[in-house]
C-alpha positions as CSV (number, residue, x, y, z in Angstrom):
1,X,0.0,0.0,0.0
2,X,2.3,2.6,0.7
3,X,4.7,1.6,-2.5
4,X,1.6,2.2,-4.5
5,X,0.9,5.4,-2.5
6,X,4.7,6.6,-3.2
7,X,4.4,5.5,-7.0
8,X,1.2,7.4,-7.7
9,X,3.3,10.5,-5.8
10,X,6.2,10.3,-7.9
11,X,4.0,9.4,-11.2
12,X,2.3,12.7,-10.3
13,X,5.5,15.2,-9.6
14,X,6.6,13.5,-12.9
15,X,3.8,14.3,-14.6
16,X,4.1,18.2,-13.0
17,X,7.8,18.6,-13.2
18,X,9.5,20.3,-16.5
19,X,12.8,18.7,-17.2
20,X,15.7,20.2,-15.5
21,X,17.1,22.8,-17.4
22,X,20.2,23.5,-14.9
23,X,22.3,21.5,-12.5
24,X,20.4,23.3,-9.6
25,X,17.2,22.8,-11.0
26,X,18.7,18.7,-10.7
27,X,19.6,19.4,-7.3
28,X,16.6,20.6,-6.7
29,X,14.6,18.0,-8.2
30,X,16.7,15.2,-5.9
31,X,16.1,17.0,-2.5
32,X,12.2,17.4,-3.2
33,X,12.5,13.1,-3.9
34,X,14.5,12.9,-1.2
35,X,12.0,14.3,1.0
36,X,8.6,12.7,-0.5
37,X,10.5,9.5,-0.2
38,X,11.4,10.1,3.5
39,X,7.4,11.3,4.2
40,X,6.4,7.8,2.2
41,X,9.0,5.3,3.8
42,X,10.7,6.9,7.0
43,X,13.9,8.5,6.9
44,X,15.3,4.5,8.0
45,X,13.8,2.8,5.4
46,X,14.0,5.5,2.5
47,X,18.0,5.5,3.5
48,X,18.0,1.2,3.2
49,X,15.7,2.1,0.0
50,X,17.2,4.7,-2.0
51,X,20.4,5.5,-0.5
52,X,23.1,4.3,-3.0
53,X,21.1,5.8,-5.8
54,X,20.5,9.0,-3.8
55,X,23.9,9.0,-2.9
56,X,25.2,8.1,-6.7
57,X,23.1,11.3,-8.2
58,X,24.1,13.3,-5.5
59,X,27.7,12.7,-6.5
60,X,26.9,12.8,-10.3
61,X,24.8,16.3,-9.5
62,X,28.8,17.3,-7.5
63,X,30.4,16.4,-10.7
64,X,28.4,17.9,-13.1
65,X,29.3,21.2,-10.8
66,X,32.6,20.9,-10.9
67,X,32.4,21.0,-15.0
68,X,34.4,23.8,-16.5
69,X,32.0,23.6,-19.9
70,X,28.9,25.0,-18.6
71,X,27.7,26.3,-21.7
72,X,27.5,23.1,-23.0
73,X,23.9,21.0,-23.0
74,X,23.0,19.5,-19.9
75,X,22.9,16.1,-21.6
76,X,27.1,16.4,-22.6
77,X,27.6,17.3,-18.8
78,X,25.9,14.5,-17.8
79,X,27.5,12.2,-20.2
80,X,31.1,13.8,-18.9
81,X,29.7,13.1,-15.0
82,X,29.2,10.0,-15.7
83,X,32.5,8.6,-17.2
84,X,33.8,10.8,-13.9
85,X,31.8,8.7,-12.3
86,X,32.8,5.6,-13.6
87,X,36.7,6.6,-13.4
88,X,36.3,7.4,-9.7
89,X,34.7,3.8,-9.4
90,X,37.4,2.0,-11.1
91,X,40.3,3.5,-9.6
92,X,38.2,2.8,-6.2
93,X,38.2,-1.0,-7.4
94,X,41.8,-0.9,-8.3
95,X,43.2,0.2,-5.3
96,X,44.0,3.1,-6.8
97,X,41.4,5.0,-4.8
């Protein structure tokens, strides 16, 4: 019950939301998830839930910060956060982190 009670509020913030057009407008987006995930599930259970992907965005949100092209699309940035991303995560894995 509440699963369907937090999918019918996310379908409907979806369904309201424009697509981010900046990297606080991403931010932005996350915390308000964040928080309608917490008032769902419990700030325990959201964290078990959601956490790594929270905290995965979050750090892909940092990234795409930290990108010196700004004036390129939103899309390129996130493309560029991601390989970042995956970088980090390798060197992690290789003990080089």
């Amino acid at each position: 019950l509440f699963r369907s009670r937090y999918q019918e509020a996310v379908h409907q913030r979806i369904q309201s939301a424009q697509a981010p057009t900046s990297v606080d407008d991403m931010a932005r987006d996350l915390q308000a998830l964040q928080v309608m995930r917490h008032d769902h599930f419990g700030a325990q259970a959201a964290l078990q839930l959601f956490g790594d992907q929270e905290a995965v965005t979050a750090r892909l949100i940092e990234l795409m910060r930290q990108d010196t092209l700004v004036e390129t699309p939103l899309e390129e940035r996130a493309m560029r956060a991601q390989a970042r991303l995956l970088a980090e995560r390798n060197g992690r894995d290789s003990g080089g982190g």
